[in-house]
Every structure is written in C-alpha cells, then in structure tokens.
N, C-alpha and C positions, 0 to 999 in steps of 0.2 A: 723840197729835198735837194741838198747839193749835189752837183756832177761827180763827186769820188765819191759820195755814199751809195750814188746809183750804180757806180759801174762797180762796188764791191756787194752788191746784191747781185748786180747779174753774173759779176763770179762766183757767187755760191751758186745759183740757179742754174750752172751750167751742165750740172745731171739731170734735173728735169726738163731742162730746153731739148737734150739729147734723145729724151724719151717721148716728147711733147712732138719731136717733127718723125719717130718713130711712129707714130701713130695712135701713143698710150696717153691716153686723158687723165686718168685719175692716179694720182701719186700719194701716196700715204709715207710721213716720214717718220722712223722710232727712235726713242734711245733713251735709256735711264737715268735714275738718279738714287744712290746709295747703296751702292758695292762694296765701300767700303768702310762707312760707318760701326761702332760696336754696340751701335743700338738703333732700333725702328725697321722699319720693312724697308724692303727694293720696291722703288716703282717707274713702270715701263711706262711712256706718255709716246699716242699712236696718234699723226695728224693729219688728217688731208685737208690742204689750202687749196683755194681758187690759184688756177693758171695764173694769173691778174695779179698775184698777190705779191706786193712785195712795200712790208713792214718795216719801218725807218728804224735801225737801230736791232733788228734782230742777227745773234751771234749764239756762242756758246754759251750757256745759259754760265759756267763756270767764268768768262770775262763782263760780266753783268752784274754790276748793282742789286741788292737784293728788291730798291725800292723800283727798279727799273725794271726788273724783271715780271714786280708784279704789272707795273701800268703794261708789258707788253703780254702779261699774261693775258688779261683781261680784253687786250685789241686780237690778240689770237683767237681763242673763243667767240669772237662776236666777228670774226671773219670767217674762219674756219667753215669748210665745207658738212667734215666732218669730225669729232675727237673724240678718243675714251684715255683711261689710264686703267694699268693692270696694276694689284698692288700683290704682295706676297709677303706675309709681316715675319717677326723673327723667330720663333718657335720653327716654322715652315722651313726655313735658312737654316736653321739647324739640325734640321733632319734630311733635308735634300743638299745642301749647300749654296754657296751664292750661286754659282754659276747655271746648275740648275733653277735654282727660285728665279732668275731676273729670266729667263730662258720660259718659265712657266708664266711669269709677269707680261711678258712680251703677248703667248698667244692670248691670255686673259683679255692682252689690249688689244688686238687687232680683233678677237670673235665680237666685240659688243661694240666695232665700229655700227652708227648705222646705214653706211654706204661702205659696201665691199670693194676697196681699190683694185687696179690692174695692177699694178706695182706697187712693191715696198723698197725702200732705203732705209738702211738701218746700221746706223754705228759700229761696226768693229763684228757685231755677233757673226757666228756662220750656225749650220746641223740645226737650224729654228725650224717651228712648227708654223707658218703661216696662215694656218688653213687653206692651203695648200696654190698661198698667193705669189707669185716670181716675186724673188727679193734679190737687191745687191746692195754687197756686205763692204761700207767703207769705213777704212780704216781712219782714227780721227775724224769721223762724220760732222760732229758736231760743231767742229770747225770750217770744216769745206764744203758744208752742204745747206742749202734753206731749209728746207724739209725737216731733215734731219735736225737743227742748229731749235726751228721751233717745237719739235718735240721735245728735248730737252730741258727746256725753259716751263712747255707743259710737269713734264714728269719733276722736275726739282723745286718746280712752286706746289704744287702739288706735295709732296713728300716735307718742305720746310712747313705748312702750314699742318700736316700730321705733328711733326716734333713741337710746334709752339703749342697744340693744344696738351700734349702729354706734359709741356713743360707744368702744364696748371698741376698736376698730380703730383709729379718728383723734381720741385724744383729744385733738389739737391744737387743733381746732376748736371744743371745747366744748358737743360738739352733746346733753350730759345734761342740761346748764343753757338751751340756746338754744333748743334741738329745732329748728335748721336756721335760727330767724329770722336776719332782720338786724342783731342785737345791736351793739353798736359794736364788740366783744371779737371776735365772730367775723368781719366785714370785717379788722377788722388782721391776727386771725390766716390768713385768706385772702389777702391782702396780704403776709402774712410766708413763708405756704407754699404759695402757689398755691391750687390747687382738688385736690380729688380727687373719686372718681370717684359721690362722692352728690349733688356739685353740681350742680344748673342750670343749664348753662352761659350761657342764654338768661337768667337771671335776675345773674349774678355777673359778666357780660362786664366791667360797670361798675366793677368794682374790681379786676381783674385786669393792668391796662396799670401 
C-alpha cells in the first residue's frame, strides 16, 4: 500500500484511535443507504472491524465504483469482527416515514449484532435507539470516518443487490440501473405504468396524477 493511501486511512481512523487510547476496544460503525430513493427499503449496515484494520481503498461507499464496492464488500465481511444490516422496506416508510424507518433500521442493525460494542459512530443521526450503546453522531461520517465509511459500503451493497433482484420482477422500471432513485427514465416509466408495489407511495404521489 502507498504512503498517501496510508496516511488518508489513518485520517479517517482518527475517531477510533481517540477512543482506542480512551480505553474503549470495540467500535461499531453505522450508516445507511436509501433515503432517498422512490422505491425499495432503507437499509442501515452496522460494523465492527478489528483495531488492525485498515482496508486499501475504503471511502464513502457513494465515491466508489459499484464493482469496487463490491470486491471491498466482500474483504469487509471476511475481516469484520462483527456485522448485521437492518432493513425497513417501503410500505413501512410509508407509514412511519423515512426518518423514522432508517432510525428503526438502525436499532434492527445494532440488536442482531453478535458482539455488542462499547461505542457506536454513526453518520449525521442523533435521538437513536442504540440499545442503549454510547454513540457519537458525525456529521458527513461517511466521509471522515473508517468505521463509519465501511458501514456504508456494507448497507448500499447490500440495498443495490435488493433492487437488482426486484429488477427481475419490473424490469420496467429500471430499478438494476436506478436502484429505485429518481432518474428521469424511471419517473417516465412510472408515468407510463403507474407504481407498483416497491414504490413509496409517499415519495412518488408527485408523479403519478
């Protein structure tokens, strides 16, 4: 690994090095993926890595290659201390809203960790349910943080390979290429064929008259 790629891991690592000479060993990082899509569930991806760990090329899963994402999906999980993902699909969203859903997503991910951390990081949320584990709330985590940054790559590979399977159902919608966003391609083709039943109806009301 080269000398700038290590010294921009160990600047993301610099919240868990802080907590590391605190005295707290186990770090759990969170953060979602699809807030804002008009179709599929939110899902919360919860991580705990080895102290040790530090992953050549892990970032916001959102400045990643989808095909890079998955090869580092796949080195996460097989480093990984511990992981789960919460999921919350769109019926749910609709009747709670997102902010609640990904908020309910979240504890779904940290109760089925199966090592309960001392600490959580977690992207931007605050008023979360940890089970009642210390968390601090950064803002843009995804980017300034390891923890955090491998969550994310968890929770949006995770959530893309949701929408490619659905793609097999309505490949009208495009949802392999879109993964549920607001594309221009997927409002028309919402416009051409209504909603079905992975849409948001709370999010899509707008394009359906």
């Amino acid at each position: 690994m080269k000398e700038k790629e290590l010294q921009r891991l160990k600047c993301l690592k610099q919240y868990e090095e802080e907590l590391y000479n605190q005295g707290i060993s186990t770090i759990a990082g969170i953060d979602e993926a699809g807030r804002g899509p008009l179709a599929g569930p939110v899902v919360v991806g919860c991580v705990i890595m080895p102290k040790e760990s530090q992953i050549e090329g892990i970032n916001d899963s959102k400045k990643i290659s989808e095909s890079k994402r998955e090869k580092l999906y796949e080195q996460i999980i097989s480093e990984a201390i511990a992981w789960n993902v919460g999921i919350v699909d769109q019926k749910e969203i609709d009747k709670i809203n997102i902010l609640n859903a990904t908020k309910k997503a979240l504890t779904i991910a940290i109760k089925g960790l199966s090592v309960r951390p001392d600490r959580i990081l977690v992207d931007a949320l605050q008023g979360i349910d940890t089970n009642g584990i210390p968390y601090t709330s950064i803002i843009k985590g995804d980017a300034k943080n390891y923890s955090i940054a491998v969550a994310s790559i968890i929770a949006k590979v995770t959530r893309d390979r949701i929408m490619l399977e659905w793609d097999k159902l309505y490949p009208e919608y495009g949802f392999a290429k879109n993964k549920g966003y607001g594309t221009a391609t997927h409002i028309q083709a919402i416009r051409e064929n209504g909603i079905c039943m992975l849409h948001r109806k709370s999010f899509v009301k707008n394009f359906i008259n």
